[in-house]
N, C-alpha and C positions, 0 to 999 in steps of 0.2 A: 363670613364672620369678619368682624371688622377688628382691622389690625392699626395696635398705637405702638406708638416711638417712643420709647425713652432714650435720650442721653445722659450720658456719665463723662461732663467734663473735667479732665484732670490736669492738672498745674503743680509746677515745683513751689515748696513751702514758700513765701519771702524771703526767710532769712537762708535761701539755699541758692547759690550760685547758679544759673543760668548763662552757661557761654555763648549759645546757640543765638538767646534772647538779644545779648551782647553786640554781635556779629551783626544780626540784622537792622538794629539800632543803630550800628556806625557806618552800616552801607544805604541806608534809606535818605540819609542826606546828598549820597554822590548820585542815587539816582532820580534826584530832585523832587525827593519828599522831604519838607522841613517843616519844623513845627512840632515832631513825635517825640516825648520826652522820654518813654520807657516803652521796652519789649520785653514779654514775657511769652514764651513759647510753650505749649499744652501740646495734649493731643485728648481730641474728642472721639466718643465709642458712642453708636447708636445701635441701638439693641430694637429688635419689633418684636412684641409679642403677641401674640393670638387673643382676643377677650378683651375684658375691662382691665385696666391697672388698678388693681386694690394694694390696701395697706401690706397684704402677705407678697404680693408682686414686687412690690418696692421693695421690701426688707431684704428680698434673694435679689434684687438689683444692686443694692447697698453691701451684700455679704460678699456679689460678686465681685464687686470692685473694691471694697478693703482686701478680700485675700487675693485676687489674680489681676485686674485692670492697674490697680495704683499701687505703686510701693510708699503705704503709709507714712515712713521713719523721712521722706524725705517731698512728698507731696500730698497734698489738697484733694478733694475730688468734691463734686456737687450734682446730685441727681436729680432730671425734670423731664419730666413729660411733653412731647408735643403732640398736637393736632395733627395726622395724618392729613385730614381733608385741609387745611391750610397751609402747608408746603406749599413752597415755590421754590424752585430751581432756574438759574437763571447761568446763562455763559457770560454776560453782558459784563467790561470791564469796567469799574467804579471809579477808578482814576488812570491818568495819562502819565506817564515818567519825562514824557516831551518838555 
């Protein structure tokens, strides 16, 4: 049976402090990335489930992560589906700090 991926990415409000975001903002210029105006720091939850993703699939994904993945009062969350058969995983580094 074929298995789909949902993720549930979650992110602090905007108007909610980020120090983490901060930190890595002010250290990306020392190690010769420039050009980044803002960081904002998440964390991503990918969930597989067994079957089709239907609208009832979604809702307990949604219920999941307003009551136990995000604490609502203080972050965002947005739930989507991906393609199993189109993943790609890759080691390979995108940029050089050189």
């Amino acid at each position: 049976m074929p298995v789909a991926r949902v993720v549930v990415d979650v992110m602090l409000k905007p108007e909610i402090l980020d120090p983490q975001g901060q930190a890595v903002q002010r250290a990306l210029p020392r190690l010769g990335f420039t050009g980044i105006t803002d960081v904002r720091q998440g964390k991503r939850f990918e969930l597989e489930l067994e079957g089709p993703v239907d609208d009832a699939a979604l809702a307990r994904i949604r219920e999941a992560a307003e009551t136990f993945l995000a604490n609502t009062v203080i972050e965002d969350f947005t739930v989507r589906v991906e393609e199993t058969a189109t993943l790609v995983t890759s080691s390979s580094v995108v940029g050089d700090a050189k």
